[in-house]
N, C-alpha and C positions, 0 to 999 in steps of 0.2 A: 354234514357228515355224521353217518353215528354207525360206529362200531362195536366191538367187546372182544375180549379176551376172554373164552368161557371154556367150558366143562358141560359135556351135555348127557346123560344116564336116557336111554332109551329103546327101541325095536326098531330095527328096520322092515319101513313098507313097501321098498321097491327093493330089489335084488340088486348087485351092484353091475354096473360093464363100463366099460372101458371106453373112452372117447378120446381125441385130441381136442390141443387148442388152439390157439390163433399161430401158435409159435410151431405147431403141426407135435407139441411133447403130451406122450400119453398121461392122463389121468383115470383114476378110479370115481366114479360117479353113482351114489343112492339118495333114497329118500329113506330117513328116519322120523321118529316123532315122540314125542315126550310127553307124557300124561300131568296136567298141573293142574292144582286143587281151583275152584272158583267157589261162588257163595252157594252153588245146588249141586255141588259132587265135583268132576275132573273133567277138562277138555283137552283137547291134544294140540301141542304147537308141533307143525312140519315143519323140518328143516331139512334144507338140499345141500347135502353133502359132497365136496369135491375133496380127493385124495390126491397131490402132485406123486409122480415119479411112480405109476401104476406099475404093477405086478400083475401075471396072469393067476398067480395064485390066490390074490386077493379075493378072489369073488366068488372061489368055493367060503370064504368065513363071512363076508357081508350079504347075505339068503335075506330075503323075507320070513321074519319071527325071529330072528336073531338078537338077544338082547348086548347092545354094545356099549362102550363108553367112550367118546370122542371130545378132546381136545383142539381148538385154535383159534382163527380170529374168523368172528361172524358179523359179516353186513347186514343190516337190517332194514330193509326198503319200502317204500309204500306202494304197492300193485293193485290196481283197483279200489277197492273198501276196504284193503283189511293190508296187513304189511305180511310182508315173506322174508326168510330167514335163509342167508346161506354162508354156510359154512364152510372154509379153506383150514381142512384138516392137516393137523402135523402128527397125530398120534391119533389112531382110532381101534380098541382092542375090545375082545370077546373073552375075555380072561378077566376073573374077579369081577363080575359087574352087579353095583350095590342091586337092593331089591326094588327100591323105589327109585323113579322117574324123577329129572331134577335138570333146573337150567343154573347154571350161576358164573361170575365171572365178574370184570372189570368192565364198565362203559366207558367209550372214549366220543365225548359231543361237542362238537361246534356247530351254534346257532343264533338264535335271535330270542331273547327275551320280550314277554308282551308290547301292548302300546301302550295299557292302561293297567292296573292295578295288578303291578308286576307281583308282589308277594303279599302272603299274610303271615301274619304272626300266631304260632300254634302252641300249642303244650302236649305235648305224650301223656301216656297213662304214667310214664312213671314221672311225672312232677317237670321234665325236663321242657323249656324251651326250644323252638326251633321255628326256621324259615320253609314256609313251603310254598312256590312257585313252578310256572311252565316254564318250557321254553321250546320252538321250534326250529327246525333242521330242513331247508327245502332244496329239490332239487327235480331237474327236469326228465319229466316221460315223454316222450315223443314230441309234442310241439307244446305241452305247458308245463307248467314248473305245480309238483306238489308237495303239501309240508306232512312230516311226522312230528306229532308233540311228544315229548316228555315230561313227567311229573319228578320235580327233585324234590327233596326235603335235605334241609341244610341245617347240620347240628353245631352250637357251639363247644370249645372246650370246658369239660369237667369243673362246675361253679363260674364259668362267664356267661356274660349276659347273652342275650340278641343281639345287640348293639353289634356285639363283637366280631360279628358275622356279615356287616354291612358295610361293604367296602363303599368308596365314594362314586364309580362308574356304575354300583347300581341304582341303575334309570331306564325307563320305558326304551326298548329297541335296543339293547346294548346287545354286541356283540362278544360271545362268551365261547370259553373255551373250556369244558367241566368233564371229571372223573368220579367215576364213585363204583360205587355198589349195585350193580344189576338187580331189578327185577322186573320179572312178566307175568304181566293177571290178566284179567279180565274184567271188559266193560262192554256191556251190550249184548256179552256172548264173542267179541273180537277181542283178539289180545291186544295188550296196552304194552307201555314201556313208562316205568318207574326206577328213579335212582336216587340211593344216599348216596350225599357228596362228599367226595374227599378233598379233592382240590377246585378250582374254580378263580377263574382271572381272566379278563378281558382280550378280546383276541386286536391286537394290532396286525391292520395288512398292513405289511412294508413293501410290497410290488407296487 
C-alpha cells in the first residue's frame, strides 16, 4: 500500500467531464501535471484526477491551461515501467495559485524491507547522522504481483545517536508500516518515490 495526503500546484492537460462510478454517482474527471526539477532542467509527473459529488459547472474552471491547486489523497501504483498517480480530490481551486509547480504531502507505506543489507548508516551535509534504507510495496496486476520501492532516510532526535533509531524488528524482510515526508524525483528520466520518516513500527497482521 502506498499512499499520500498531498497538495499538488499545477495545469491541467485534459479538460474535465463527468463520468460515473461503480456506485452509478457522478464524478468530475482531468488530467493535470506538475513540472519538477531533475538534474538537466524539469519533467512533468501526470496526475489523474477524480472530483467526488460532480457539478456541471465544474468543467467550465478545469479547461486545458488552467493553472490549479488540488488537495487529497493520492494512490501511487506501478503500470508498466514507470508508476501513475491518481488523485481523489477533496478541494481543487483556480483561485490564488502559487507560481511554481509543486508536489508535497504526507506518505502513508506498508511493506517489506530488503533481504540483505537492509540499511546504511549516512551523514548529511550538515554533520547530522541518519539511516537510509528501501523498502517495497507489492501488489497484483492482472495475473502477477509487482513491487514499488521507496527510498527512506530516517533521522534521529536532535544530539541522539543512530543507535537510537534502531528499533530491534529491524531485520532483513520485516514487515513495516512508515509515515514521513513525501518526495518525487527522478531516476533514469522515471519518477522515483523518496520519504523522510516520521513514524515507523512493524506491522502485526492480527487476521
Amino acid at each position: 500500500m502506498i499512499k499520500a495526503e498531498v497538495n499538488i500546484t499545477g495545469t491541467v492537460r485534459r479538460s474535465a467531464s463527468i463520468r460515473t462510478d461503480r456506485n452509478n454517482q457522478p464524478y468530475v474527471s482531468f488530467v493535470m501535471s506538475a513540472s519538477l526539477a531533475d538534474g538537466s532542467g524539469t519533467r512533468d509527473i501526470r496526475v489523474f484526477v477524480s472530483v467526488p459529488q460532480a457539478r456541471q459547472s465544474d468543467l467550465s474552471v478545469y479547461t486545458e491551461g488552467q493553472r490549479v491547486t488540488a488537495s487529497g489523497t493520492m494512490d501511487i501504483r506501478r503500470k508498466d515501467d514507470g508508476l501513475s498517480f491518481y488523485l481523489t480530490a477533496r478541494l481543487v481551486t483556480a483561485e490564488n495559485v502559487p507560481a511554481l509547480d509543486a508536489i508535497s504531502g504526507t506518505l502513508s507505506f506498508r511493506g517489506y524491507l530488503k533481504k540483505e543489507n537492509i540499511f546504511d548508516e549516512r551523514t548529511s551535509k550538515n554533520g547530522r547522522p541518519y539511516l537510509l534504507f528501501s523498502a517495497y510495496s507489492s501488489e497484483k496486476v492482472g495475473d502477477n504481483f509487482v513491487s514499488t520501492w521507496v527510498t527512506f532516510m530516517r533521522f534521529p532526535e536532535k544530539n541522539a545517536t543512530v543507535e537510537s533509531i534502531k528499533p530491534d524488528w529491524l531485520r532483513p524482510r520485516a514487515h513495516v508500516d512508515i509515515s514521513g515526508d513525501l518526495r518525487i524525483s527522478f531516476y533514469k528520466e522515471a519518477p522515483s518515490l523518496s520519504c523522510i520518516v516520521r513514524e515507523m513500527t512493524e506491522h502485526i497482521n492480527n487476521s
